[in-house]
N, C-alpha and C positions, 0 to 999 in steps of 0.2 A: 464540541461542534457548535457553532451558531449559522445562522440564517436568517437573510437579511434580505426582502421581496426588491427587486431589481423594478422603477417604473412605475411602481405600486403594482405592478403583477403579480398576482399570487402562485403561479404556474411558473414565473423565472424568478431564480433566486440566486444570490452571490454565499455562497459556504468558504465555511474554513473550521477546519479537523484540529483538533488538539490530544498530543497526548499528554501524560500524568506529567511531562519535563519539556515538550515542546511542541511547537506548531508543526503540524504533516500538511504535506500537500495533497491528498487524496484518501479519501476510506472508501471503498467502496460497500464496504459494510451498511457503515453510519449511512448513506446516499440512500440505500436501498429502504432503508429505516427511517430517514426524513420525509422520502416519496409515500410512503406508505401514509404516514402522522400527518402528511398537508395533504392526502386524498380523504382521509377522516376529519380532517378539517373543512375542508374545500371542495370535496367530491372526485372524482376519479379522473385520470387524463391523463398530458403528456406535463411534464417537471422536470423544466430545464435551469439546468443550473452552471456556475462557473466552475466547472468539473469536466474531465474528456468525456464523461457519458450523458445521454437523456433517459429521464426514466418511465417508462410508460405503464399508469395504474387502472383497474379495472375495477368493477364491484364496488361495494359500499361495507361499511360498518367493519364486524370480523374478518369479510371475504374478500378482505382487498387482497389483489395479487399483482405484484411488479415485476419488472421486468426490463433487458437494457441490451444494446448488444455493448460491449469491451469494446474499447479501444485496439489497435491493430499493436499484438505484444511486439518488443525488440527484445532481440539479445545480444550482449555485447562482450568482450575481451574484458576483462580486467584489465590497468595498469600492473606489473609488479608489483613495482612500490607499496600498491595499495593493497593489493592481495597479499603479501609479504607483512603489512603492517596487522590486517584484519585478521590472518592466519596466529601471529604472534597472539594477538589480544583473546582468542581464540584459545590459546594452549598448543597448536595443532602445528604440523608440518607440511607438507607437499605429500610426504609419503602416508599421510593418515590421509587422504581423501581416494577416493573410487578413481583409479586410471580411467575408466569409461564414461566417466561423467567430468569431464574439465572442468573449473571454475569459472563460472560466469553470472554476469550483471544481467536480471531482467526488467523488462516494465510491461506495467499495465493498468497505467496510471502514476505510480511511484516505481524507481530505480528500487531496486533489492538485490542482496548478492545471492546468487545459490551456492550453496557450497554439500556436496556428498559423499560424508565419511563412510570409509569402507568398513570400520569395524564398530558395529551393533553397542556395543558395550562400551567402546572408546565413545560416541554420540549420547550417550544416556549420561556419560560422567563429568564431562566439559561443563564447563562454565566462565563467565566475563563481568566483568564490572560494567556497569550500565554506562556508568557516567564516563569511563574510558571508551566508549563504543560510541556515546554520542558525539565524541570529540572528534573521532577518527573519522564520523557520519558529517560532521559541521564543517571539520577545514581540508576533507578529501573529496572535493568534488568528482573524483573518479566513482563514487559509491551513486552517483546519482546521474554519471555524463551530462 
């Protein structure tokens, strides 16, 4: 993550999230943890950044405490194709997930797929190649609408 004062404001700032293989568009993690680190730097307030949320801090030193409302979450359909593709990469079939729970793309901040296998043991054993997931993540824009 870096941070970069928007204006010379120290209160607005322009972020971007990095993981260990690529740039994300959102942490709300990290957010909550930079509001915190520039209210210990800067004193406590509102920390707006180029992120869907604002962060609002209080207290001084150890007793800082932040705070934000979420973005209004969507949920969305899968494509087939892309659920078909993420399902393979996956291990999985149609028939290893929970009838009651469909497969579907949420956001809240960042697009993420949910997906909910029915059986406890078949979830614990799966696994995927990273770097085939971010491929599937890079040129299937259905994973992000």
């Amino acid at each position: 993550m870096t941070e970069q004062a928007v204006d010379g404001d120290p209160s607005r700032s322009r972020v971007r999230y990095f993981s260990p293989i690529a740039e994300v568009p959102f942490c709300g993690h990290a957010t909550i943890a930079l509001a915190v680190a520039l209210s210990a730097r800067d004193g406590a307030g509102s920390f707006t950044f180029d992120t869907p949320v604002v962060i609002e801090t209080a207290g001084e030193g150890a007793d800082v405490t932040a705070s934000f409302t979420a973005v209004e979450p969507q949920v969305a359909e899968f494509d087939d194709a892309v659920l078909a593709e993420l399902l393979g990469l996956l291990g999985l079939g149609q028939r290893d997930l929970d009838p009651a729970y469909p497969p579907r793309i949420t956001y809240s901040g960042n697009w993420h797929p949910v997906l909910v296998v029915a059986d406890r043991t078949l979830f614990d054993s799966f696994g995927f190649e990273p770097e085939a997931m971010r491929r599937l993540v890079d040129v299937r824009a259905g994973l992000r609408r």
